[in-house]
N, C-alpha and C positions, 0 to 999 in steps of 0.2 A: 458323074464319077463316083463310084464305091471307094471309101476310103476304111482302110482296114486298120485296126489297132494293133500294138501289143497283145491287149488281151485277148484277143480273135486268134492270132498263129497260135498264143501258148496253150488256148479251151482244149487243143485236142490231146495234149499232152501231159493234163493236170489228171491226175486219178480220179476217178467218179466221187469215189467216197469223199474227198478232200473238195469237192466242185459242190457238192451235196453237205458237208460243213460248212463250207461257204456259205451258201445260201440260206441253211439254219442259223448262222451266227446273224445275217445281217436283219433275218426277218427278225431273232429276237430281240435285237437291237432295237430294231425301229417300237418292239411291241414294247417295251423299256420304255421309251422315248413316250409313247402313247401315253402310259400309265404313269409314267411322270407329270405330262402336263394337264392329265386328267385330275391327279391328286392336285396339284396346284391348283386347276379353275373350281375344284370341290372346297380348298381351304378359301377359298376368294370369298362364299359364301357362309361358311365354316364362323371364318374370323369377326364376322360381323357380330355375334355375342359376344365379344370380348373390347367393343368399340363404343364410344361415345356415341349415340342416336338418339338426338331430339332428349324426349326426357324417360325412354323408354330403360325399367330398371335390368338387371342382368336377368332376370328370371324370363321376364317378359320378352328380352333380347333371344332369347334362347329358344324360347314356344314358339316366335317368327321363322329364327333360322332352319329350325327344323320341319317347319311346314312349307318355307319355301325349299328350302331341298327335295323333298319328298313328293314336291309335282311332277319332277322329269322321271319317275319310275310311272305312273298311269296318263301322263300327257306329252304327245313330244311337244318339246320344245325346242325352236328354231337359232336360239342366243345360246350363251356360254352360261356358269354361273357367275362369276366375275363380271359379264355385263349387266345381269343384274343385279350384283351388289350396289353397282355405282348406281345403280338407277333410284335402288330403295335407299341407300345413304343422302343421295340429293332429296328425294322427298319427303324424308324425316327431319334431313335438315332445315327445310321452308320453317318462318315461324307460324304457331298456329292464328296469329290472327292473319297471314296474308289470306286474301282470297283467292277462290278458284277450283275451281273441279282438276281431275285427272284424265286426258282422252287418251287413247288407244287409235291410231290408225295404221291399218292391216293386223288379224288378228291370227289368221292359220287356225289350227286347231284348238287357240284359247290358251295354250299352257302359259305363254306370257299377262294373258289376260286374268289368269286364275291369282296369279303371284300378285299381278298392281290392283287387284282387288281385295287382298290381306290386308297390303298396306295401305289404301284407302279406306280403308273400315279403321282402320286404327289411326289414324291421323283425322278419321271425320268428314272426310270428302268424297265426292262421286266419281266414280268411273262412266266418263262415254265410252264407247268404242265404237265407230266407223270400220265398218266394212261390208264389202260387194255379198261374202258371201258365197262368190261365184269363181275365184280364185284372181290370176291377173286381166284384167281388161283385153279387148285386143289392141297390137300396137304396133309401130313399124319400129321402135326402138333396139339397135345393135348394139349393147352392152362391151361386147369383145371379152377383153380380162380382165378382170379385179386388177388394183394395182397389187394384188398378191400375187398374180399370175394366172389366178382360176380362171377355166372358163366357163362362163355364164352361157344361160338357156330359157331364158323367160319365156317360153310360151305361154298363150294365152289360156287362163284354166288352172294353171300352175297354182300350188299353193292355196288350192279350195279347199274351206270346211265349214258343213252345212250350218245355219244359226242353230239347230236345234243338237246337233254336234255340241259344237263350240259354248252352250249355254247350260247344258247336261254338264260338262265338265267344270263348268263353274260352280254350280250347283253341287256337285258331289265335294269338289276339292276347294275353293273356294267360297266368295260372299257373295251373292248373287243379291242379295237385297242395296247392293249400293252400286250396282251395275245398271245402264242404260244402252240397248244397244239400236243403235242410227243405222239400218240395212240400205245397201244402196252404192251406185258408183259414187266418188269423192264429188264430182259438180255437181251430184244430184241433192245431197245432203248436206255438205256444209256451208254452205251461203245458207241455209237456214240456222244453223244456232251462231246462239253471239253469247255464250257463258263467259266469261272472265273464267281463261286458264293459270292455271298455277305449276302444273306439269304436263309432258307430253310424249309419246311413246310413238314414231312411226316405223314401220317397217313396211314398206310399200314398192322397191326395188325397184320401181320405174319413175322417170325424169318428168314426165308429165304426170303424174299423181304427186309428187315431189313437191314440184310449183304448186298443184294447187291446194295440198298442202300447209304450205305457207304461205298462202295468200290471204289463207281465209283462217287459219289458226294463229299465226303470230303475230298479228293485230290483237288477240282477245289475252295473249298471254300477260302476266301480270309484272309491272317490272321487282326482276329479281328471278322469274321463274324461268323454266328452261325447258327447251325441247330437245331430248335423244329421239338421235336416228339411226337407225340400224343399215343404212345404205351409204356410207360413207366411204367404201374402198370401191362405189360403181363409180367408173368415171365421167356419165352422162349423170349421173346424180350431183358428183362434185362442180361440175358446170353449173347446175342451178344454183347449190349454195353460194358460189361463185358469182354469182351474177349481179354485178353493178347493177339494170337497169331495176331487177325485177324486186331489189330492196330501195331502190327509187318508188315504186311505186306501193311497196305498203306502208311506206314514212314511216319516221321516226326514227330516233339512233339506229346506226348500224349494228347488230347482234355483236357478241363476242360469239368467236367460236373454239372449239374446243379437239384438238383429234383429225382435224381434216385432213385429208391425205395420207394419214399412217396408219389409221384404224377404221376398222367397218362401224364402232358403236363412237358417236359423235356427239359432243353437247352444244347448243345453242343455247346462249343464257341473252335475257334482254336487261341492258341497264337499269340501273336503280334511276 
């Protein structure tokens, strides 16, 4: 059954010109809306020279912020700026004697990669970064909708960029001297390091790289440090954080978590 509205009997009745205002007014509304929330995720990043970070002076505060803005005009970048405020606020925050490196797992085209390797150079710490290289694995995973309502498409291949891609951009726009990067699917590489982590970066949108993931990184992380994850509103993702068994099996205190269920950027802090 076709059900017909209001608006439907009145369409033929409304003057074009007045149908054609319509439709200017609501697009430029929305383009308003756009540029609204675009200034806001800009000041997210913005404000961080104006904020307390570690022991970093205003000057200093200021040479970061503007080098981290100025990656998404020559790298895309898959996050917000606002997710990466919190990201670099939390790792400025660590004290300098905790220990631990910074990993990077799934990297895209680097532009996230370029920014935690600014802040790793200035805090004194290394950047891993894990990835295939080759985009997403293959997988029988059904994502459906974000709990925003999106819908999701992970094909396999999805979200490929070549290492020498992804390492050119580090190299122009970021620090490439304190980068390491581990090429390879996640089971093939990380059962081989055991660094003591102090921060951690995933973006990897599928429930089995997820797992193992945190199978084999949040054992190494340091208590006090914290892993974001940028797959937080998948809801086969939130299943694994979820999962009694499989934090039975890497022991030790239960994570705090941070964001689950209402946001795609997530923090995992492990206790002191």
């Amino acid at each position: 059954m076709i059900r017909t509205t209001t608006k439907d009997l009145l369409r033929p009745w409304i003057p074009r010109p007045l149908r054609r205002a319509y439709s200017t007014t609501r697009e430029g509304l929305y383009k308003a809306r756009l540029r609204v929330a675009q200034a806001r995720d800009r000041w997210a990043i913005t404000s961080l020279q104006y904020r307390e970070l570690g022991t970093l002076q205003f000057a200093e505060r200021r040479r970061l912020v503007r080098r981290l803005a100025s990656v998404n005009a020559d790298v895309f970048c898959a996050h917000k700026h606002a997710e990466m405020a919190e990201m670099v606020t939390a790792m400025l925050a660590l004290p300098a004697a905790t220990p631990g490196c910074v990993v990077e797992a799934g990297c895209f085209k680097g532009g996230s990669t370029v920014k935690l390797s600014v802040v790793a150079k200035l805090v004194g710490r290394r950047l891993v970064v894990f990835d295939s290289f080759e985009g997403l694995p293959k997988h029988g995973e059904d994502h459906g909708r974000t709990i925003f309502g999106e819908q999701t498409g992970f094909v396999p291949g999805l979200y490929a960029g070549a290492l020498e891609e992804v390492t050119d951009n580090v190299r122009r726009f970021g620090e490439i001297d304190v980068c390491e990067f581990r090429k390879g699917w996640f089971d093939d590489t990380m059962p081989k390091f055991s660094e003591p982590i102090a921060a951690a970066f995933l973006d990897v949108d599928l429930a089995a790289s997820t797992r193992t993931c945190l199978a084999y990184l949040y054992p190494l992380l340091v208590p006090g440090g914290v892993i974001f994850s940028h797959d937080g509103h998948l809801p086969l993702c939130m299943a694994v954080f979820r999962d009694a068994s499989l934090w039975r099996e890497i022991g030790g205190p239960p994570p705090v978590f941070s964001g689950l269920g209402t946001r795609k950027l997530i923090s995992i802090m492990k206790p002191q």
